[in-house]
N, C-alpha and C positions, 0 to 999 in steps of 0.2 A: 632399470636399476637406479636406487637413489642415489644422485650425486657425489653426497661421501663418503658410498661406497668406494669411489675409484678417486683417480688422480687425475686430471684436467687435462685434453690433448690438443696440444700448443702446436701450429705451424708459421712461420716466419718468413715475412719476405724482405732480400736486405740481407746482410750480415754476413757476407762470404768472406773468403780468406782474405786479407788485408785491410780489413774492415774493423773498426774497432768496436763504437756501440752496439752490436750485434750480440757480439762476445758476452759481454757485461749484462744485457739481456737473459741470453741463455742461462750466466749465473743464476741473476736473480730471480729468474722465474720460478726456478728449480733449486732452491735455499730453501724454501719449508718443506721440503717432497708432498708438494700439493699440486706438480705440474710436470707433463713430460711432453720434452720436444721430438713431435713425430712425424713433421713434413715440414717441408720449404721452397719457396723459389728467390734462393739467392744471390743471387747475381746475373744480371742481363746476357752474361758469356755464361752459356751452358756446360760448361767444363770446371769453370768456377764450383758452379752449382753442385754437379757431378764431385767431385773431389772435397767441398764441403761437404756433403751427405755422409760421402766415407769417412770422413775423419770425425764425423757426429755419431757412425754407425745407424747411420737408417735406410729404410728401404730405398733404393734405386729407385723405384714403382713410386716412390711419393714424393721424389724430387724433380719437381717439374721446373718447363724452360721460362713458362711464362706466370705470372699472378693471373691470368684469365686462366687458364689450363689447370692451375692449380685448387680456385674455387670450383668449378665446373668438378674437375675430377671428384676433389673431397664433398662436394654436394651431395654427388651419386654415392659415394659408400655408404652403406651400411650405421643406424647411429651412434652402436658400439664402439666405432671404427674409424670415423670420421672426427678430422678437427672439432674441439669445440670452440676454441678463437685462434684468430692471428696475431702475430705483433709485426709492425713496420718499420726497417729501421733504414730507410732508404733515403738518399739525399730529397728535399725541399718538395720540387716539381713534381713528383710521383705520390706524394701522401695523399694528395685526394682522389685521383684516380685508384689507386688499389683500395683503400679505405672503402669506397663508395660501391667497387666490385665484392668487396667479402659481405659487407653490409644487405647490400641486396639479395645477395646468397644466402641467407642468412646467419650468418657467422659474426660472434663479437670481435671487436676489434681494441686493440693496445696498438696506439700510435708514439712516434717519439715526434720532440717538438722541433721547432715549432710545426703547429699543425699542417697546414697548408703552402703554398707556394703564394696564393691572393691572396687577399681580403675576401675577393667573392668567391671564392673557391670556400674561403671559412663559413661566408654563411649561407652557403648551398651544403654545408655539409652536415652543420647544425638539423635541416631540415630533414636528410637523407635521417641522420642518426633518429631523429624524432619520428619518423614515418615506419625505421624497421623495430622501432622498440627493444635494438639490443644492445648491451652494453658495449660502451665507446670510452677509454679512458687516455688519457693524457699522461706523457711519463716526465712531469716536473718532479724528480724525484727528493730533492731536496724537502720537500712539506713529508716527506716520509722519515725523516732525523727526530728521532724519541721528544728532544727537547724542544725542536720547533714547533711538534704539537704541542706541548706544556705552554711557549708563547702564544699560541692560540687561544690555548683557554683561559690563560691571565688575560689577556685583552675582551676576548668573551664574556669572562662572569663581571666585567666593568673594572677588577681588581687594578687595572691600568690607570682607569679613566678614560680621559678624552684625548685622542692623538691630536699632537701639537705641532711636531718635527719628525719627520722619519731620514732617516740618510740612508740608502744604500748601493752599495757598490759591487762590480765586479770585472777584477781585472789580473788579466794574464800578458804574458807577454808570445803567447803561441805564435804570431802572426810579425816576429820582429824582423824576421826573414821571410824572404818569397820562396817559401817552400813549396808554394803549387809549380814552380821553376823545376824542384827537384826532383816532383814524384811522388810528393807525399799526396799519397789519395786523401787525405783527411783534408788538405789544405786547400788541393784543386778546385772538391767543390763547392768546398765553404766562401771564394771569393771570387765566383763566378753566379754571377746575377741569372745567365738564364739555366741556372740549377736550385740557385737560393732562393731567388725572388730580390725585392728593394732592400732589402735591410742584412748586410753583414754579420757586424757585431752586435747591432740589432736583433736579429732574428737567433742567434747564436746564443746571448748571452744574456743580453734584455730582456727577454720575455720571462725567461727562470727570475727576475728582478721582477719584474711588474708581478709576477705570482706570488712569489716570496713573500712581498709586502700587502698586497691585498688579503692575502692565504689570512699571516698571522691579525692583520689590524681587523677586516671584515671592514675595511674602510678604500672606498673603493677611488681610483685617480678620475679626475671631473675635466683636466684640464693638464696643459704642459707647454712647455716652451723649450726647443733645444735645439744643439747646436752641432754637428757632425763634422768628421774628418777623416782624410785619407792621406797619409803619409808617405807609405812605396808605391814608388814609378808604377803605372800599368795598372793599378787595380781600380775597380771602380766603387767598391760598395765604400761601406763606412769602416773603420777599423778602432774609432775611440767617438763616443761620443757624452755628451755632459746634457743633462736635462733637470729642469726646474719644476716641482710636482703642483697639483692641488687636488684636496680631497675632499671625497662628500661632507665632511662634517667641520670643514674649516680647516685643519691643519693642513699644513707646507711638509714638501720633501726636496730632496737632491738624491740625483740619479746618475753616479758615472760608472761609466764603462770604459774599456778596452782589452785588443787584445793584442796591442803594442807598449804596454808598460813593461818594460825592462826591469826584469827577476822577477817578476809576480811570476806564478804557480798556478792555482785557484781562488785566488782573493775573492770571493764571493761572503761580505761581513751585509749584515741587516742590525741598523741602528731602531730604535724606534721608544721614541720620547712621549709621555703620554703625561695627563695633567695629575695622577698620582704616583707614576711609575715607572721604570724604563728598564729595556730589557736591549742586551747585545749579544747576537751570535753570528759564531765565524763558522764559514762551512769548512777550514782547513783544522781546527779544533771541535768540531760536531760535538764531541760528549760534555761541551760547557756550556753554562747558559748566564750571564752577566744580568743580575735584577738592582735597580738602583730604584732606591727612596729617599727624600729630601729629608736630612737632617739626619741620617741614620746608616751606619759603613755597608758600604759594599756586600754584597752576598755571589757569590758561585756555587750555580747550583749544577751537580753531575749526574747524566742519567745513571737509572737505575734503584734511584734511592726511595723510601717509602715515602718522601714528603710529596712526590710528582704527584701530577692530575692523572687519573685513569687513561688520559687518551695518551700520555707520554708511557706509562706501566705497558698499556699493550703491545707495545711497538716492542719494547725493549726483550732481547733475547737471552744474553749474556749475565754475569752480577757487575757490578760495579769495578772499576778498575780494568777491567777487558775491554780495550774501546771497540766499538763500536762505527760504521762508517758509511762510504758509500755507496759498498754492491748492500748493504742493509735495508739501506732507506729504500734503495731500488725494489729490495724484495716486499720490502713493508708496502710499497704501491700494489705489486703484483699479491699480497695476500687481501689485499682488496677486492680487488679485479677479481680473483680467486672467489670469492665468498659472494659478489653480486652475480657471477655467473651461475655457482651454483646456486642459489635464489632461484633465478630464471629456468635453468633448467627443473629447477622442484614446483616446480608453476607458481611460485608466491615472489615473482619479481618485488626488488627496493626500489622506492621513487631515485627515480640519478639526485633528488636533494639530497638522499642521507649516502652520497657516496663518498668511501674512504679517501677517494684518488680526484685529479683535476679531472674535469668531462672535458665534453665537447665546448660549452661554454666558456670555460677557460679558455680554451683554444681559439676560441672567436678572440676573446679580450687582448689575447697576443697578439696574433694580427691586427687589430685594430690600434694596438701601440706601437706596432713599427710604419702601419701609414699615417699615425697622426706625426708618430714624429719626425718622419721624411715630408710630411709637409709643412712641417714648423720652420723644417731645415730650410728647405726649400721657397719659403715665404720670406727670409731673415729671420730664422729665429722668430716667430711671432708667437703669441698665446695661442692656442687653439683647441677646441672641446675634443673630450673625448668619450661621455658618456654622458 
């Protein structure tokens, strides 16, 4: 049967009760009715697992205890029948090991970030994805907001010019109490290292930064300098950190984070200063796009409207004035994912260059900017390369 005949079958590991990105997954997987979730293995307590399935309404028979049991089983069925990818939504330590199990099975894979737990675990996994030939996506979901493609293709057709200055930020204040004290699973093991890996707020919230701004400029960081800190008693990783950019084609940035600024929310804003033209957007306002020209007023631009670039129209669901947001952009990733699988499956695979969604590559670059900048940290703050 041809692929568009049917609807995509999505199994998941991760994402059991108490769990939050799991959740927001399942949305957006299932926002175009191009995906239906029909296995899992969620959660390492098998009762977990069990008790999620029912409340998802799926078969007993396909919620398994383990991610090996899981691939193994869905192998064996039938290919009517059987998953056609995973998604991972499982704390740090575990993404390459499951990633690398479905992969070899042959199953595609949707990972959430950051990708790996290493640096070498990222590029051993580069290699795995490259060897099974199936599609491997990253859920920086943010490049999936209508108008940050639009900022894309203003910096693409040169309409920018040349980047000069990028600023951006992101900062929460999640992390201002020691809620892994309390209970809070979200917290526990976001600031415990041997779950996260080196990088906190780093890995947490910088990486969605270093994608953001590489996504929109196609100007890639060459170099950095920063500077980290840990605030509350007991914890070890980073919790705010400030970094200084360089980019392939000359221009400077600034990079701060946290996720101890007190009353931030989602502060995730991307400044970016070009030698014709500038563009600013906040991910807690998504449906604006701020375009600046010297000598001439301000423009907001909203999605939706007929002036956008085709890559911003397709994204866009809604008309104008119905905003628009973040299980969206989530699902705009997954209608990617969606559409190179079916490829695949219709035997006329897409090269991973023309793919909608971050790869596996991104996911290397991630990792490789929370070790450069653990050892920038770790040097004093020194310059050090990073591509």
């Amino acid at each position: 049967m041809e692929s568009w005949k049917r609807k995509l079958r999505m199994g998941m590991v991760g994402g059991g009760q108490g769990a939050f990105i799991g959740g927001v997954h399942r949305i957006a997987a299932t926002l175009d009715q191009q995906v239906e979730l029909v296995a899992g293995c969620f959660s390492q307590k098998y009762e977990n697992t069990q008790a999620t399935g029912e409340q998802l309404y799926l078969d007993p028979q396909r919620c398994y205890k383990t991610c090996q049991a899981m691939a193994d089983a869905e192998a064996q069925l039938p290919a009517d029948r059987r998953i056609d990818f995973v998604t991972i939504v499982t704390p740090n330590i575990s993404h390459f090991p499951i990633a690398k199990t479905f992969l070899e099975a042959g199953f595609h894979v949707v990972c959430d970030k950051p990708m790996t737990y290493t640096l070498e675990e990222a590029q051993q996994l580069v290699n795995v994805v490259d060897k099974s030939k199936r599609v491997f996506a990253l859920t920086h979901n943010y490049t999936g907001h209508p108008l940050v493609r639009h900022a894309r293709e203003l910096f693409r057709s040169g309409e920018m010019g040349t980047v000069r200055k990028v600023v951006v930020e992101y900062l929460q204040d999640f992390l201002m109490v020691p809620h892994e004290k309390l209970g809070q699973k979200q917290a526990a093991w976001r600031v415990d290292p041997q779950q996260s890996g080196i990088g906190g707020t780093l890995g947490d919230v910088g990486t969605h930064c270093v994608n953001l701004l590489e996504y929109v400029t196609g100007d890639p960081i060459t170099s950095l300098c920063a500077d980290k800190s840990t605030f509350l008693p007991d914890r070890q990783l980073d919790e705010d950190v400030n970094a200084l950019l360089r980019f392939r084609d000359g221009g400077k940035g600034v990079l701060t984070i946290s996720q101890v600024a007190t009353g931030e929310e989602n502060g995730l804003t991307l400044r970016v200063y070009g030698s014709k033209g500038a563009i600013k957007w906040a991910q807690e306002n998504p449906n604006h796009l701020e375009l600046y020209r010297y000598g001439e007023p301000r423009q907001t631009l909203t999605r939706g409207q007929g002036y956008l670039s085709d890559a911003a129209k397709t994204c866009t669901r809604i008309p104008t004035g119905h905003p628009e947001g973040y299980l969206e952009a989530f699902a705009t990733i997954y209608c990617g994912v969606v559409r190179a699988i079916r490829s695949h499956l219709d035997g006329q695979p897409i090269k991973p260059q023309q793919y909608e969604f971050p790869t596996v590559h991104d996911g290397l670059r991630g990792m490789q900017f929370i070790y450069k900048a653990v050892e920038s940290c770790e040097n004093g703050s020194t310059w050090v390369t990073m591509s």
